[in-house]
C-alpha positions as CSV (number, residue, x, y, z in Angstrom):
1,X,101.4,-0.8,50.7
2,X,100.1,-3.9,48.8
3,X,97.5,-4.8,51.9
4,X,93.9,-4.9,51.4
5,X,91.2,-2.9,52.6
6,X,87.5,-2.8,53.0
7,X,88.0,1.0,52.3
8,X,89.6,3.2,51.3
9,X,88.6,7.3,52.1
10,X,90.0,9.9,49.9
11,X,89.9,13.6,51.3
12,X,89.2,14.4,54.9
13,X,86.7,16.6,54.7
14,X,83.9,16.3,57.7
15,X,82.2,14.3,55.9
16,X,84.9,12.2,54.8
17,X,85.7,11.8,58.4
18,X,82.6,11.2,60.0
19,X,82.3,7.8,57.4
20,X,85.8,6.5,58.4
21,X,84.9,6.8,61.6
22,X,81.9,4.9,61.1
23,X,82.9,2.1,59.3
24,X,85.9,1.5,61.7
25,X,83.2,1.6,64.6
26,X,81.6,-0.8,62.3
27,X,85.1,-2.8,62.7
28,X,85.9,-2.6,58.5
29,X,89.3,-2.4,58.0
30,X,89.7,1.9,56.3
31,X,92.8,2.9,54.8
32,X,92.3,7.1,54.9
33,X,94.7,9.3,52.6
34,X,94.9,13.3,51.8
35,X,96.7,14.8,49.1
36,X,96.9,17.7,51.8
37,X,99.2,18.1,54.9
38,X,96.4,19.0,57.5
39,X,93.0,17.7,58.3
40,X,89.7,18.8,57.2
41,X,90.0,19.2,53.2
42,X,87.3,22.4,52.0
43,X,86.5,22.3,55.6
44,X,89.3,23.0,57.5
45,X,90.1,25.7,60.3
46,X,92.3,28.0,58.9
47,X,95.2,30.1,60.9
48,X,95.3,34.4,60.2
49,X,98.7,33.5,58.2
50,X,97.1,30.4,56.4
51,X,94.0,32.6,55.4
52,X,96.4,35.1,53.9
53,X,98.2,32.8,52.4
54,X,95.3,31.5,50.7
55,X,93.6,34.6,50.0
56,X,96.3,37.7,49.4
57,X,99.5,35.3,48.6
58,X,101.8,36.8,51.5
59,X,102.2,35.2,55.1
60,X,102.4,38.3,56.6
61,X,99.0,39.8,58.1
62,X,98.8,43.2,59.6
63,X,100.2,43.1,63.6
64,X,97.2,44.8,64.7
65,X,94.8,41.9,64.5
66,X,97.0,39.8,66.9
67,X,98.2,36.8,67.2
68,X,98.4,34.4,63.8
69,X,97.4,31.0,66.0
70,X,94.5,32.8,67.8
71,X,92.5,32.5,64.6
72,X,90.4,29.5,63.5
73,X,88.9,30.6,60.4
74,X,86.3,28.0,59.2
75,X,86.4,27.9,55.0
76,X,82.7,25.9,55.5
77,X,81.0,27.7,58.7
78,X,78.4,25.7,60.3
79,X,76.4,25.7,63.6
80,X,75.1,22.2,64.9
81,X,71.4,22.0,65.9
82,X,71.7,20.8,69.2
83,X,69.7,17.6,69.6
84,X,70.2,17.4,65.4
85,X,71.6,14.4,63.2
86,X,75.0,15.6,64.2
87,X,75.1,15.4,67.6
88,X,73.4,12.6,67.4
89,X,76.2,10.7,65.2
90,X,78.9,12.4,67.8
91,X,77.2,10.8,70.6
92,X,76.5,7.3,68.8
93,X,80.3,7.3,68.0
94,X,81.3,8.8,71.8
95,X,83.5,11.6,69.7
96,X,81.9,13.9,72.2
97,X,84.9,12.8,74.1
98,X,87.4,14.6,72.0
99,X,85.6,17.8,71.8
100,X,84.0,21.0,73.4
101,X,81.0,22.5,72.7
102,X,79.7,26.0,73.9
103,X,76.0,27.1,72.9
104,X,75.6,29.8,70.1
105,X,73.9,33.5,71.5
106,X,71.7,34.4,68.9
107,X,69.4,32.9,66.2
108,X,67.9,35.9,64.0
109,X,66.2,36.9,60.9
110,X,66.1,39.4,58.2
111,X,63.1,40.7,57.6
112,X,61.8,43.9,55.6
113,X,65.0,45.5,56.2
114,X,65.9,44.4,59.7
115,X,67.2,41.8,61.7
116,X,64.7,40.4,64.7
117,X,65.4,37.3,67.1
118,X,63.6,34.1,65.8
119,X,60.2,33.2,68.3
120,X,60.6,29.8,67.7
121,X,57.7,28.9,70.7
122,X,54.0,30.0,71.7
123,X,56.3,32.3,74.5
124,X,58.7,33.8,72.2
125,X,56.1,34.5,69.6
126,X,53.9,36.4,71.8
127,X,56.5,38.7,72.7
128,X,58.3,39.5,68.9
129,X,57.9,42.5,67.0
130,X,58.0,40.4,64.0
131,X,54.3,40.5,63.8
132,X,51.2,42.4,65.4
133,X,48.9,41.5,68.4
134,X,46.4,39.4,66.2
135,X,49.1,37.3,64.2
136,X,50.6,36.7,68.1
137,X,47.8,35.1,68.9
138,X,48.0,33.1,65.5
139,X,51.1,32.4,65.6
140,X,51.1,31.4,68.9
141,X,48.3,28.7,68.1
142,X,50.8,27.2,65.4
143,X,53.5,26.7,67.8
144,X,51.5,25.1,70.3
145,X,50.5,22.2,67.9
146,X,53.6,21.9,67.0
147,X,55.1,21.6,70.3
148,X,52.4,19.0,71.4
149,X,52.3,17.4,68.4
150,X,53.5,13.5,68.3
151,X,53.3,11.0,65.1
152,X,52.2,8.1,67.4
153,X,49.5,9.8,69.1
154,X,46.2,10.6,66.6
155,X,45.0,13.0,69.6
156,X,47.6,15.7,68.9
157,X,47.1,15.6,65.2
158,X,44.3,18.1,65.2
159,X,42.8,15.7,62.3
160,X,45.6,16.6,60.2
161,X,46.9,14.0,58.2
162,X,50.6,15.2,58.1
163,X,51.8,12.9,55.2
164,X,49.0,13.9,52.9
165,X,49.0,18.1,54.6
166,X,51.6,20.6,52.9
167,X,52.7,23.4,54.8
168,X,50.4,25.6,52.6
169,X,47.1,24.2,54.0
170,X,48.6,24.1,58.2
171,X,49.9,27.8,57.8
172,X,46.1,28.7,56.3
173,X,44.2,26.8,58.3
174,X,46.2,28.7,61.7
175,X,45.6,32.0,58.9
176,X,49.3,32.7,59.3
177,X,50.3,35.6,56.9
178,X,53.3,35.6,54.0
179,X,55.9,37.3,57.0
180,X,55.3,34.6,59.6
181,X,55.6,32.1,57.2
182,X,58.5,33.7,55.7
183,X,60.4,33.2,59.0
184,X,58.9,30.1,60.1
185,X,59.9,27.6,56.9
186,X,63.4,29.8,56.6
187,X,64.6,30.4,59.8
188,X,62.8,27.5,62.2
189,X,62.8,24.8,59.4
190,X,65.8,26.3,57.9
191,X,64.5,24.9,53.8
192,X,66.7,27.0,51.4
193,X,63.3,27.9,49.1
194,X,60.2,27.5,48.9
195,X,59.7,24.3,47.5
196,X,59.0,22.9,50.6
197,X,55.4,24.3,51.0
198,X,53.7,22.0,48.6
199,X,54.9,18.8,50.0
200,X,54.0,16.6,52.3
201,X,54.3,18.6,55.7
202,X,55.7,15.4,58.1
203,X,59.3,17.0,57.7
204,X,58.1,20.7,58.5
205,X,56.4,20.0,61.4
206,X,59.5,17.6,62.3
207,X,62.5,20.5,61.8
208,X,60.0,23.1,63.7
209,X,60.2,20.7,66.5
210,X,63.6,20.1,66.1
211,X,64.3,23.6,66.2
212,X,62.1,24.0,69.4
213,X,63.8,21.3,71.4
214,X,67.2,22.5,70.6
215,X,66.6,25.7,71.6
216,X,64.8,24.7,75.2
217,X,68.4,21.8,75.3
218,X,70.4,24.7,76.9
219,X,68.1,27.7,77.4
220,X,70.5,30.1,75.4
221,X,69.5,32.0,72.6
222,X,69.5,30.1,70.1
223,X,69.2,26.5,69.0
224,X,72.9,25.8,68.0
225,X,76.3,24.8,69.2
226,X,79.5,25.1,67.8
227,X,83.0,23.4,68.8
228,X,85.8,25.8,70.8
229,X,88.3,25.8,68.5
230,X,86.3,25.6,65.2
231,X,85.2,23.2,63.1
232,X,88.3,22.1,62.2
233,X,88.2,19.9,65.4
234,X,85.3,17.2,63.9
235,X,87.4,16.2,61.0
236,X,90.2,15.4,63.2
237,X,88.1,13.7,66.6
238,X,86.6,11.8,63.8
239,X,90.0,10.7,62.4
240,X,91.1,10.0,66.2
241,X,87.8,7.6,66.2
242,X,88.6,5.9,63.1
243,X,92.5,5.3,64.7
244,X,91.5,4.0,68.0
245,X,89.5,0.8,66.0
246,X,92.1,0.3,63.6
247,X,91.5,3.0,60.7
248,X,95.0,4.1,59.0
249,X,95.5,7.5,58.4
250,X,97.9,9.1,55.3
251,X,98.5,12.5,54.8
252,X,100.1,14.1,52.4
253,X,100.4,11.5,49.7
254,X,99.8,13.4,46.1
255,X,98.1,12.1,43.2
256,X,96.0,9.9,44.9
257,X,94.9,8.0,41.5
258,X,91.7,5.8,42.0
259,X,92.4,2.5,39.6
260,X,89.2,0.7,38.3
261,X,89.3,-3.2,36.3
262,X,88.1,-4.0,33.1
263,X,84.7,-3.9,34.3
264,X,84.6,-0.3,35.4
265,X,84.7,-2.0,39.6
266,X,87.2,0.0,41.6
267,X,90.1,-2.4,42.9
268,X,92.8,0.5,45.0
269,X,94.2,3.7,44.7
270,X,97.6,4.2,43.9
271,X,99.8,7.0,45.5
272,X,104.1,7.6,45.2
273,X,103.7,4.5,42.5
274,X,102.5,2.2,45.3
275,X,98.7,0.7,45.5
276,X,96.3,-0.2,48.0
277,X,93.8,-2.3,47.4
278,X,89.7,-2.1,48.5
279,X,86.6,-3.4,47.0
280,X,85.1,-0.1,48.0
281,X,86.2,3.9,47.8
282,X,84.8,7.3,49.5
283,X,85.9,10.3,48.1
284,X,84.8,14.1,48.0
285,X,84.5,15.0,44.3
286,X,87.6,16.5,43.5
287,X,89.3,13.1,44.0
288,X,87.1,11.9,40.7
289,X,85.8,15.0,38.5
290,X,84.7,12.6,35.7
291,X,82.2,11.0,37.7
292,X,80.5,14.3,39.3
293,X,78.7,16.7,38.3
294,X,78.3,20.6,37.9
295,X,75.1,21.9,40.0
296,X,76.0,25.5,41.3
297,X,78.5,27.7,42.8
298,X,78.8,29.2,46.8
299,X,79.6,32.6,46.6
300,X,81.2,33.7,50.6
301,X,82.4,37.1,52.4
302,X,84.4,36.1,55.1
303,X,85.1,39.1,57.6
304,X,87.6,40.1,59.9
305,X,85.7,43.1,62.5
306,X,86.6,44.5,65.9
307,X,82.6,44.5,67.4
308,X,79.7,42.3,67.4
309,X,76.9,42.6,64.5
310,X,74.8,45.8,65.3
311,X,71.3,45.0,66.4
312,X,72.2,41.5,67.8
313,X,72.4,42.5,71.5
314,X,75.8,42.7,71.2
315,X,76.2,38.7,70.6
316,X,79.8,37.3,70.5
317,X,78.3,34.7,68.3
318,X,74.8,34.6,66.1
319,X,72.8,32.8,62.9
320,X,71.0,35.3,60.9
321,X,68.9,34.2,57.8
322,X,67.7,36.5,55.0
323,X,65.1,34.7,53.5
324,X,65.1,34.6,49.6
325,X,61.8,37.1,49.3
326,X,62.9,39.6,51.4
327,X,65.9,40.3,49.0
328,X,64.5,39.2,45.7
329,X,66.8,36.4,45.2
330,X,65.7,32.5,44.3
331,X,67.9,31.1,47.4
332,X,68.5,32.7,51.1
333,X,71.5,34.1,52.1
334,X,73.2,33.9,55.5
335,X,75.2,35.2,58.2
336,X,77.6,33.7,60.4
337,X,79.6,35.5,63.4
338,X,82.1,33.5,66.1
339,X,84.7,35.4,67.9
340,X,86.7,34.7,70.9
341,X,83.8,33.3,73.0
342,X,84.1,30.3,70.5
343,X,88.1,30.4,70.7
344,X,88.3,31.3,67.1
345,X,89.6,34.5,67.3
346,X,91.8,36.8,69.7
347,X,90.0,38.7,72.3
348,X,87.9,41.6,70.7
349,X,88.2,40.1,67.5
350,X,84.7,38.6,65.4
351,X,84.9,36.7,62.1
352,X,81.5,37.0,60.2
353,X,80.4,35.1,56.8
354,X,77.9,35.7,54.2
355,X,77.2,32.5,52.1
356,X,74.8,31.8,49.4
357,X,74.0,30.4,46.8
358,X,75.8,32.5,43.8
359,X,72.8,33.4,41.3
360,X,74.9,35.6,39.7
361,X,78.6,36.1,38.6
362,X,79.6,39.3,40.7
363,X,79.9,37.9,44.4
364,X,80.8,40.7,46.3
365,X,77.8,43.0,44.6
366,X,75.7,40.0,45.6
367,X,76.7,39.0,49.2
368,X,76.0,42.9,49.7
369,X,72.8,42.6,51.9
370,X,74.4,40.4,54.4
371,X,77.7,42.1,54.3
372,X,75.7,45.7,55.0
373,X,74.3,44.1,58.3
374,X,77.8,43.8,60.2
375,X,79.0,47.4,60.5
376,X,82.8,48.5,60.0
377,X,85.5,45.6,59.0
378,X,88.7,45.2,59.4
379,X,89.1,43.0,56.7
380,X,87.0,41.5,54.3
381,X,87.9,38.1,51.9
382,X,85.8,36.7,49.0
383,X,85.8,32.8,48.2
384,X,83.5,30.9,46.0
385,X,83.9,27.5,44.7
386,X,81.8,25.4,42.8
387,X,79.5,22.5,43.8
388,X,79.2,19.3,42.5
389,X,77.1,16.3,43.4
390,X,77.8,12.4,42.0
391,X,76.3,11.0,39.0
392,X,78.2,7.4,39.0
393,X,76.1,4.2,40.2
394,X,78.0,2.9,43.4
395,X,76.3,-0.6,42.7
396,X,78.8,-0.6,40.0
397,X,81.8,0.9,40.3
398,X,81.7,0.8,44.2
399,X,82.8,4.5,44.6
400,X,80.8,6.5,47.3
401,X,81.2,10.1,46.2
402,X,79.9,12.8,48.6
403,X,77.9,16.4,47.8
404,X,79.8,19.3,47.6
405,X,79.2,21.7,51.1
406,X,76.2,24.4,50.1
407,X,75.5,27.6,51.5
408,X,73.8,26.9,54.8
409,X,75.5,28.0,57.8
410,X,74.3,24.6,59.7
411,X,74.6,21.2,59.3
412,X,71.2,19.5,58.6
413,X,71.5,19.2,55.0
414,X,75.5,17.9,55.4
415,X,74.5,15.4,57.7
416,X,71.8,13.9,55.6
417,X,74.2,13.3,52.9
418,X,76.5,10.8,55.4
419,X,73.8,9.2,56.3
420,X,72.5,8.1,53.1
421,X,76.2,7.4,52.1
422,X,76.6,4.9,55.0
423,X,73.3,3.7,54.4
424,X,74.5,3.1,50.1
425,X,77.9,1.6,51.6
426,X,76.8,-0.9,54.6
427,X,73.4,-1.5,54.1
428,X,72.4,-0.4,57.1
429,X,70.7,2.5,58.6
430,X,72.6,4.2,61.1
431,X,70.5,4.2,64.8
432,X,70.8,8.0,66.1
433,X,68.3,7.0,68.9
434,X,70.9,7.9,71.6
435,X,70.9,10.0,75.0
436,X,71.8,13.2,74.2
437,X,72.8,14.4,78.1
438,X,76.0,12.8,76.9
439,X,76.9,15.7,74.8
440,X,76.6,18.5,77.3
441,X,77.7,22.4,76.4
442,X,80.9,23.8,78.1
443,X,80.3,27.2,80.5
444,X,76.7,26.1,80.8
């Protein structure tokens, strides 16, 4: 094992995976290990047995929710926007070749004690009960400068000047009230707080759009796709990527130590007494605790139930968001159902999960107002794990450390992370300009 590499990956988590298979694209030379036996690390596609395993310490489940293999359990759920950063790295690397996608039914929102479908246009918004005739008519005002809205073209801009604008001053200058934007930065822009409204509003308007476009991208009901099988299939089409230009690939190989010089510079990684040498490593943070840090815990329900959500027009899969003001807390909390449509689960079987951010240190008292939204269960699991993000300097010990996985049940903020991790490693910004027709939904 005493070869040399450009890199060497630790983990393969998503994320983990998506960067070997860039930098093989990129034609470096990636040595990829896991102390694990399987693919996907924290976000891996678990079978019924495996989740029982994990969760209850037997490998026997109950015979009456079917078949073991049926089940792909997600341990990080996530939808994909559909003409977002991800899909736009899976086309860029053609790993839409390896994979099938199927739109998601429903995109919805909690609000003052109920869940109601997102309006995410001018037509949507004149037709929700979310708000009354006038703010319709407000509402529907907002969304159409949005929609027409374009940064290279001063005649959309309405003489806003969105780099110098927050969010604040657009939603009062369309008179929008504390509901609609409630919805609108939470559910459309998908920001975890409200932090966002006193910046500069360039990325609102941008993610509103986003949202927009990836809902009209397949005329469903929502804005997202998810893989058939679960998301356990990216780490591995990733892995397949990173193998077809030369990438190695080790599981199981324990105590994968990371061995630095005299200078602090990472020079291999040393596994069964052998090393491996590389200027540079990638690693998720448990593969190097001393150089992350502590920033929160994700407290999740994950749920085993024989019917759809209730109020969700009886959606084999749906996003709902409970925006933090609507239950008090500092963080919103959020729902995620896939079921057999997706190939996750056996037929009449739905797995739901409530994530968030863990404010307190009773989960299942806190995860309470997503779990009350989903009816009877058949089962019902509770997981949380802490998050760390990196506190090293890469320009001098060479080790690229990703962020822990937060509570978001889609992949915007993930993606953003990879990025900025190639961009640390190579230099380079990665070009997501691509055609997205190549990444069509299945059963469209």
């Amino acid at each position: 094992m005493d070869e040399e590499y450009d890199v060497i990956v630790l983990g393969t988590g998503l994320k983990e995976c998506i960067l070997s298979g860039l930098l093989s694209v990129d034609r470096l030379k990636v040595l990829h290990m896991d102390r694990n036996d399987y693919y996907g690390g924290e976000s891996a596609s678990l079978s019924l047995k495996q989740l029982w395993e994990k969760f209850r310490g037997s490998d026997s489940p109950p015979p009456q929710l079917g078949s073991s293999k049926d089940y792909n359990v997600d341990m990080i759920p996530k939808f994909m926007m559909a003409n977002g950063a991800l899909v736009r790295v899976l086309i860029h690397t053609d790993v839409t070749k390896y994979l099938m996608f199927k739109a998601v039914d429903g995109s919805y929102v909690f609000n003052k004690g109920k869940i109601h479908k997102v309006p995410a246009t001018d037509v949507e918004a004149l037709k929700s009960p979310l708000m009354g005739l006038f703010e319709k008519r407000r509402a529907r005002k907002f969304f159409i400068y949005v929609q027409d809205y374009n940064e290279s073209d001063p005649k959309t801009h309405e003489g806003l000047d969105l780099t110098k604008v927050t969010p604040r001053e657009i939603f009062a200058k369309y008179g929008l009230d504390e509901n609609t934007v409630d919805f609108i930065g939470h559910a459309l822009a998908l920001y975890r707080d409200d932090a966002y409204l006193d910046r500069p509003a360039l990325e609102f308007v941008k993610r509103v759009k986003l949202y927009a476009e990836s809902l009209a991208r397949f005329q469903g009901g929502s804005p997202y796709i998810y893989p058939l099988y679960g998301l356990g299939e990216l780490p591995q089409a990733f892995a397949r990527l990173s193998a077809v230009y030369g990438g190695t690939y080790m599981l199981s190989k324990p105590q994968c130590k990371v061995e630095f010089d005299e200078e602090g510079k990472v020079f291999g990684v040393t596994s069964d007494g052998e090393t491996a040498r590389a200027k540079k490593v990638v690693c998720d943070p448990s593969y190097l605790l001393n150089k992350v840090r502590k920033v929160g815990k994700v407290a999740r329900a994950i749920c085993i139930m024989s019917h759809p959500i209730p109020n969700t027009a009886d959606s084999p899969s749906v996003q709902i968001i409970l925006p933090q003001k609507q239950l008090g807390r500092k963080s919103d909390m959020y729902v995620f159902c896939c079921s057999y449509s997706h190939n996750v689960a056996p037929k009449g079987k739905f797995i739901a999960f409530v994530s968030a951010e863990a404010e307190t240190d009773k989960p299942e008292e806190e995860l309470q107002p997503g779990i009350s939204l989903l009816g009877p269960l058949d089962e019902v699991f509770f997981d949380t794990y802490d998050r760390y993000e990196p506190v090293n300097e890469p320009s001098l010990d060479n080790c690229y450390i990703s962020r822990s996985y937060d509570a978001t049940t889609h992949f915007e903020t993930t993606v953003q992370d990879v990025l900025s991790m190639y961009t640390a490693i190579t230099g380079k910004v990665l070009d997501l300009s691509v055609d997205l027709a190549a990444a069509s939904a299945a059963d469209e």
